[in-house]
LODO-570420 format. One line per field, with one value per residue (C-alpha): residue number from 1; residue in three letters; z, y, x. Coordinates in pm, 1 decimal. Each point is the difference from the previous one (the first is absolute). Last residue first. Example, Ala and Ser with C-alpha at 12.3 -4.5 7.8 and 13.67 -1.06 7.14 Angstrom:
2
pos = 2 / 1 $
code = SER / ALA $
up = 714.0 / 66.0 $
north = -106.0 / -344.0 $
east = 1367.0 / -137.0 $
This chain:
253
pos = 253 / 252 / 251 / 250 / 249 / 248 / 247 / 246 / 245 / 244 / 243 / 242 / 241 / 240 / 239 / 238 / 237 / 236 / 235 / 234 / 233 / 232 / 231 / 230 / 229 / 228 / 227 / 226 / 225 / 224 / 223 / 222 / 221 / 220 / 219 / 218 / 217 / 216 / 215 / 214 / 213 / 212 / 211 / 210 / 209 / 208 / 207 / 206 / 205 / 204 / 203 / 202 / 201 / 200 / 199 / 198 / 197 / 196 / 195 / 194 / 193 / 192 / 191 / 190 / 189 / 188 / 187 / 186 / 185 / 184 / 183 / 182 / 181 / 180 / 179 / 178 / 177 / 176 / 175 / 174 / 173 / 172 / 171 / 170 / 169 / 168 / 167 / 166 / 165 / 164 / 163 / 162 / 161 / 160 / 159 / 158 / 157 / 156 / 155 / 154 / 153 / 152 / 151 / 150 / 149 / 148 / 147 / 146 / 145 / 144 / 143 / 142 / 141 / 140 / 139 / 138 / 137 / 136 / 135 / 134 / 133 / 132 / 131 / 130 / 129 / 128 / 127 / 126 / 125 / 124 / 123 / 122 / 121 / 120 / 119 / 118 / 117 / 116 / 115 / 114 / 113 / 112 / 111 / 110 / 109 / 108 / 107 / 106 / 105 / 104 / 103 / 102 / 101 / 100 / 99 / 98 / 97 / 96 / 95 / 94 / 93 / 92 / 91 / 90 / 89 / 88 / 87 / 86 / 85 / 84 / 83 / 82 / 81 / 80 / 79 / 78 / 77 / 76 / 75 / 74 / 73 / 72 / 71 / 70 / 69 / 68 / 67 / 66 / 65 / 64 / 63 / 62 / 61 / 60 / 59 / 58 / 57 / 56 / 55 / 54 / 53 / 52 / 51 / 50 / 49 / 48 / 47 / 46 / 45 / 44 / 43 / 42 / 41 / 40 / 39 / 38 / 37 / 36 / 35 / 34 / 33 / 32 / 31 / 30 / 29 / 28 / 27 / 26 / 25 / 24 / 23 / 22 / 21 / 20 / 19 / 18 / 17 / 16 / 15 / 14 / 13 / 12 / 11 / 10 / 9 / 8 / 7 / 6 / 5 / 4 / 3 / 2 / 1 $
code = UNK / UNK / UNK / UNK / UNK / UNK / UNK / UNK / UNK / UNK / UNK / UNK / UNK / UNK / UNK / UNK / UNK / UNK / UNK / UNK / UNK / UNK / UNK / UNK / UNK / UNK / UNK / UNK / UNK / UNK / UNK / UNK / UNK / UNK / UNK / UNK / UNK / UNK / UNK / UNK / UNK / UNK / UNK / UNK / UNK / UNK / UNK / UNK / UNK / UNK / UNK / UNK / UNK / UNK / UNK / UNK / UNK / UNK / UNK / UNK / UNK / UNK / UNK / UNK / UNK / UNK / UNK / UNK / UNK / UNK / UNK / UNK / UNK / UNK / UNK / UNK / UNK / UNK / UNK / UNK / UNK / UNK / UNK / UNK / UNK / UNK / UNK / UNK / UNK / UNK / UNK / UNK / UNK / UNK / UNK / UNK / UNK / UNK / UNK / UNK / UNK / UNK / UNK / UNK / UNK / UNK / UNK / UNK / UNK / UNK / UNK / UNK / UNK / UNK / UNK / UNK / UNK / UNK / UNK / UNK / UNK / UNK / UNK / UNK / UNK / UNK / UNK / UNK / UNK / UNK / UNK / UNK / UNK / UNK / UNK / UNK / UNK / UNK / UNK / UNK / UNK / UNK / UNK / UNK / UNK / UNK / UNK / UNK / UNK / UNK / UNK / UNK / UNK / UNK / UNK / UNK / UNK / UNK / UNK / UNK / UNK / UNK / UNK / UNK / UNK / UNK / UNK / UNK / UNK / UNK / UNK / UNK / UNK / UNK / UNK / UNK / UNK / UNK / UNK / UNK / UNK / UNK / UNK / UNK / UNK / UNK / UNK / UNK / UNK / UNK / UNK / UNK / UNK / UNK / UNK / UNK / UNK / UNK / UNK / UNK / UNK / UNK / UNK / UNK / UNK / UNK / UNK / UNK / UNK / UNK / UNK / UNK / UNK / UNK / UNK / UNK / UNK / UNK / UNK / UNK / UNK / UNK / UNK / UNK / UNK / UNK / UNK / UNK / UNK / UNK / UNK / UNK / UNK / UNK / UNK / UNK / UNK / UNK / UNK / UNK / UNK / UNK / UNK / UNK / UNK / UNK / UNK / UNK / UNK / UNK / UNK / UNK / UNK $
up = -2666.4 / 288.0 / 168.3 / -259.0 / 74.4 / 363.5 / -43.6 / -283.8 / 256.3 / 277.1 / -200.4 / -130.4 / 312.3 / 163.1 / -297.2 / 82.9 / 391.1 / -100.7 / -193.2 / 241.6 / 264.3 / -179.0 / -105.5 / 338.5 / 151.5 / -287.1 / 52.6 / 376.0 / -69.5 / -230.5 / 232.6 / 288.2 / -191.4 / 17.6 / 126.8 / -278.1 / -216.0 / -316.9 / -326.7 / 94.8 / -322.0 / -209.7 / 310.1 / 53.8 / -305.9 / -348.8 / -4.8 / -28.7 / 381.2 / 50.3 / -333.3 / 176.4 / 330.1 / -110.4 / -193.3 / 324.7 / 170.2 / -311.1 / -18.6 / 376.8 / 21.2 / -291.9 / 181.1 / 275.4 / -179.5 / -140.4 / 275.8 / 182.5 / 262.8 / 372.1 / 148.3 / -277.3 / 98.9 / 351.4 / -128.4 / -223.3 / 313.6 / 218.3 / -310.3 / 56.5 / 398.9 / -5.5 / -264.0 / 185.1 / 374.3 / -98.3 / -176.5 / 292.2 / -164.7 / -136.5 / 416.5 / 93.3 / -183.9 / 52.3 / 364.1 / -46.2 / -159.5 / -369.7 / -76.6 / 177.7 / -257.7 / 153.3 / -240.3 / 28.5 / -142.5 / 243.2 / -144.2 / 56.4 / -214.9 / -210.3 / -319.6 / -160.2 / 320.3 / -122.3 / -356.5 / 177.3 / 180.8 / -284.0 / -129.0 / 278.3 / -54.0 / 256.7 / 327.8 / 188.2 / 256.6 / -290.1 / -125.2 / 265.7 / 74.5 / -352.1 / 55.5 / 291.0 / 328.6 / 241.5 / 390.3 / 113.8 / -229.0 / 231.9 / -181.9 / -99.1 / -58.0 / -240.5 / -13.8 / -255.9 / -51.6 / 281.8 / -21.0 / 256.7 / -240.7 / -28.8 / 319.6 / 61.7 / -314.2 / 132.7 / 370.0 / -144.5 / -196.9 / 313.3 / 202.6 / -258.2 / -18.8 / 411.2 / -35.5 / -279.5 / 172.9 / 374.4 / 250.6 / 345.4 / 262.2 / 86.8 / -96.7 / 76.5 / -311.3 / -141.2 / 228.8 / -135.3 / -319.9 / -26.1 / 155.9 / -259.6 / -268.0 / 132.2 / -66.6 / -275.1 / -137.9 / 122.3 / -225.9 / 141.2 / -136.4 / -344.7 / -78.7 / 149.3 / -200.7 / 191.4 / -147.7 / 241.6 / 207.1 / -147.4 / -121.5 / -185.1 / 253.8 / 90.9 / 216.6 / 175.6 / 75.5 / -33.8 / 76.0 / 325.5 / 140.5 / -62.2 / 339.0 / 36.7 / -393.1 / -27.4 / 313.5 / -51.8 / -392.5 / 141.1 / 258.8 / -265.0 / -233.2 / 312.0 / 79.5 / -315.3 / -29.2 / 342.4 / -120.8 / -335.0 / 193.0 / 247.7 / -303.8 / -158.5 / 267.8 / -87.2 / 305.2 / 97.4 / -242.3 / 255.6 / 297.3 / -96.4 / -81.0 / 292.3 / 254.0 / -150.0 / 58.1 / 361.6 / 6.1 / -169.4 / 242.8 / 337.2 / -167.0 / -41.5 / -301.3 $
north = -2629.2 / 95.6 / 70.1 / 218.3 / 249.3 / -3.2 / 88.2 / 267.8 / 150.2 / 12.6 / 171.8 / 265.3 / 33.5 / 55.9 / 255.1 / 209.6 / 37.6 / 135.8 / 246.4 / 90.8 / 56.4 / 247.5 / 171.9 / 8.5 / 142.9 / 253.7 / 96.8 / 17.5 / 286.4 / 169.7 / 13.6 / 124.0 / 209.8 / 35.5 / -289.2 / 59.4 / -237.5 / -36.5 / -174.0 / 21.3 / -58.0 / -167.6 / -256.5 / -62.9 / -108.2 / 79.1 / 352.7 / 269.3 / 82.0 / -48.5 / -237.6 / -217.6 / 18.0 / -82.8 / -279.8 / -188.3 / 19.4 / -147.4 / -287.4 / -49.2 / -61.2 / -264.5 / -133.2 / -62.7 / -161.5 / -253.5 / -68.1 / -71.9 / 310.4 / -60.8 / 2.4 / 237.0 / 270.5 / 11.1 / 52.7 / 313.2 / 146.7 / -51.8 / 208.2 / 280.5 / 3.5 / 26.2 / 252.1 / 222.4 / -142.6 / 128.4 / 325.4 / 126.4 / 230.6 / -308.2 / -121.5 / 277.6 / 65.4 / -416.4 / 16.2 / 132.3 / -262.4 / 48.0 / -165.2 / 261.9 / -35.2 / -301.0 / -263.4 / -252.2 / -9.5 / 199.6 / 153.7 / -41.3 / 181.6 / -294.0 / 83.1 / -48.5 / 248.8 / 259.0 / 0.9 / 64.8 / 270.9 / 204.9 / 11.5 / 86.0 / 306.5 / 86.9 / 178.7 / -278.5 / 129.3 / 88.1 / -329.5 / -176.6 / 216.1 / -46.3 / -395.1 / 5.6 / -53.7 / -304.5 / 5.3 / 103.6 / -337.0 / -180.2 / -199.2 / -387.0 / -117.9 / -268.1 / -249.4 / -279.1 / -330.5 / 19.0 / -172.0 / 190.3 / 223.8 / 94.4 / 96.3 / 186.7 / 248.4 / 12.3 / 72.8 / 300.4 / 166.8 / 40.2 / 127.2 / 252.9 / 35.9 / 88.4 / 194.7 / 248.3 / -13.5 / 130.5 / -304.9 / 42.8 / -212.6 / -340.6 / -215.6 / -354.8 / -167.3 / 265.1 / -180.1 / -305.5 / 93.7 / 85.7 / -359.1 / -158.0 / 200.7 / -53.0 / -380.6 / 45.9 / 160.5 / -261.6 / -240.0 / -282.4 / 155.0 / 63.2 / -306.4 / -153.4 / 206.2 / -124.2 / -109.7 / -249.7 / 196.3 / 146.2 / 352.6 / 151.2 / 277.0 / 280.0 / 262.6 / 200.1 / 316.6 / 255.3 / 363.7 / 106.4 / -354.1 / 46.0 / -162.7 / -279.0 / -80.3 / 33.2 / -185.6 / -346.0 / 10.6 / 30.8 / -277.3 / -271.6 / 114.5 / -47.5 / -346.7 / -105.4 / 63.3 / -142.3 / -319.2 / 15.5 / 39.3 / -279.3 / -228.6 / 97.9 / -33.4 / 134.3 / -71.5 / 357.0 / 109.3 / -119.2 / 81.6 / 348.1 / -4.5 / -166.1 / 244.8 / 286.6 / -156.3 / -40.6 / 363.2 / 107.0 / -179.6 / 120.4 / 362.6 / -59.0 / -10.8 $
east = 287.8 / -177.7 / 344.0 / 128.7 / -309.3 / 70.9 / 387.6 / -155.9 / -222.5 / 256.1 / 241.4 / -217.9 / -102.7 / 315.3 / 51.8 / -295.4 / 101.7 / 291.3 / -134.7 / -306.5 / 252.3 / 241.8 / -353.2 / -107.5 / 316.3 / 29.2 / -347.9 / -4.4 / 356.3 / -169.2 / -332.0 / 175.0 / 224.4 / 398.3 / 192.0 / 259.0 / -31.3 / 136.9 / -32.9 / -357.4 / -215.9 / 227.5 / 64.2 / -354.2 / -63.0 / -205.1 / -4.2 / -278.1 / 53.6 / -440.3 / -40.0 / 269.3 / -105.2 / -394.9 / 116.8 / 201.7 / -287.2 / -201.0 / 275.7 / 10.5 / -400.4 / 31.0 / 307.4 / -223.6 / -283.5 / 200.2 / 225.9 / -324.3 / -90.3 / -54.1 / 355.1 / 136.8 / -251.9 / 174.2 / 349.1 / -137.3 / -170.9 / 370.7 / 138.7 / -249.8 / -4.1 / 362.0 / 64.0 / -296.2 / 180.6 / 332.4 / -114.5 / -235.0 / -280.2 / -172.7 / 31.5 / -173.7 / -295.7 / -37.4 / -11.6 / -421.9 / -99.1 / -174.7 / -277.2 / -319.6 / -283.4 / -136.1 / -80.9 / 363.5 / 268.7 / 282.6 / 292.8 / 373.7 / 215.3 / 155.9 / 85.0 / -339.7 / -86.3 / 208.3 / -102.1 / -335.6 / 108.5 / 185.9 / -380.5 / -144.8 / 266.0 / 277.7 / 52.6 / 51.2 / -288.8 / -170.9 / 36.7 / -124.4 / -299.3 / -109.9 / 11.1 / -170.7 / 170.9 / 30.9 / 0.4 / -325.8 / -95.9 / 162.6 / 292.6 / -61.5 / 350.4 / 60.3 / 280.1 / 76.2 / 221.7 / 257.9 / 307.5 / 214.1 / 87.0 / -393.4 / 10.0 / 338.7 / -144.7 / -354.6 / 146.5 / 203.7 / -224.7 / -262.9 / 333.2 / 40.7 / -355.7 / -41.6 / 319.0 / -161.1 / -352.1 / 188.1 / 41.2 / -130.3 / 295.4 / -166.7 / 317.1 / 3.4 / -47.6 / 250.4 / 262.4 / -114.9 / -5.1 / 393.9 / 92.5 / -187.5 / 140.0 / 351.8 / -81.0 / -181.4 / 331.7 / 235.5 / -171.6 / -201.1 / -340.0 / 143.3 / 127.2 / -331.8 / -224.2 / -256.0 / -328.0 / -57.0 / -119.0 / -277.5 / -94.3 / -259.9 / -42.9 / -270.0 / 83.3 / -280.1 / -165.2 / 305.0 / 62.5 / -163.6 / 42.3 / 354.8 / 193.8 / -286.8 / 6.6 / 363.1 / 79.7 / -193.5 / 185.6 / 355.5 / -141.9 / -96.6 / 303.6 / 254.8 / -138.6 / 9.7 / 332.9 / 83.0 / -156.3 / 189.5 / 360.4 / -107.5 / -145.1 / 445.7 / 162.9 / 341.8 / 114.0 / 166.4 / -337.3 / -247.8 / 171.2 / 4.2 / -377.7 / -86.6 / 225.8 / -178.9 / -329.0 / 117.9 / 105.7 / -350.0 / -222.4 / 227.1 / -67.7 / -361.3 / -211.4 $
């Protein structure tokens, strides 16, 4: 993309939002996500052979997508549309992580990215790289470390030794995986999931809530700290279906 390309698109975008436009705003957003897409597979042919959405337009999240923040986020992937500069495997996933968060808060339904198989690790390579058990790994990956299904033996990309290691992005990455599992799960079958989660913390601290487990926190831990985060989530999220479930049922009556 040229530089003449990007200051024009620029201009759109800020026009856009001075009017408040809102078929300009999703035009431009589509526009973005079309070329953000174009430039990952060009830019990290080494790492990725394709990305597949389920995504349509008129699926915005329109309060989202005329926010401020999809605005800046706009703005912010443009300039990374444009950048050729080598990216290590730890920036590469950050910036991976990134794009699958702005995407499906743009109203996106699902995302998969189909990693070259050069690019993926078995699971014992993982988790000696980690320094953990296979068995540590796959409580990992039921809270979110990405893994690849599929026959190879190689599941396990490459950022992801990284970005566990990285306390924002492992909290990040774990709570963003809950979020997604809501938008294909029944309230049924979701709070079923949250209930056994929710089981496994309490038979793990041998107390019922989060709060009797971590009166405190001090920042301490990687995986204290994810746990407390998780469980704080889980909680919450386990009343709102409650709620939901018992609006639904009183409707039927």
């Amino acid at each position: 993309m040229s530089l003449a390309v990007i200051q024009e698109t620029e201009k759109d975008i800020d026009l856009a939002y001075k009017d408040l436009n809102v078929p300009k705003i999703q035009k431009e957003t589509s526009y973005i996500l079309g070329q953000i897409i174009i430039s990952m597979l060009q830019n990290f042919k080494n790492r990725l052979k394709g990305i597949n959405l389920d995504y349509n337009d008129s699926d915005f999240n329109e309060a989202f997508i005329k926010s401020d923040k999809n605005r800046e986020a706009l703005l912010k992937w443009l300039k990374q549309i444009n950048n050729k500069d080598p990216l290590e495997d730890y920036e590469f996933g950050k910036l991976k992580v990134d794009f699958e968060e702005w995407y499906y808060q743009i109203g996106g339904r699902n995302i998969e990215f189909e990693y070259q198989d050069s690019y993926l690790l078995k699971p014992k390579e993982a988790a000696a790289a980690l320094g953990i058990s296979t068995v540590t790994l796959n409580k990992y990956v039921k809270q979110g470390f990405e893994y690849i299904h599929h026959s190879s033996q190689n599941r396990i990309p490459k950022h992801m030794i990284y970005l566990w290691k990285d306390p924002f992005y492992s909290i990040k990455i774990q709570l963003f995986y809950q979020k997604k599992k809501i938008l294909n799960q029944t309230p049924k079958e979701r709070l079923k999931d949250v209930l056994e989660e929710l089981l496994d913390f309490q038979m793990k601290y041998k107390v019922s809530t989060v709060k009797q487990a971590f009166p405190t926190i001090d920042g301490d831990g990687m995986d204290t700290l994810a746990d407390y985060y998780e469980w704080q989530s889980l909680e919450e999220e386990f009343y709102e279906l409650k709620e939901k479930l018992f609006r639904e049922r009183e409707n039927d009556i």
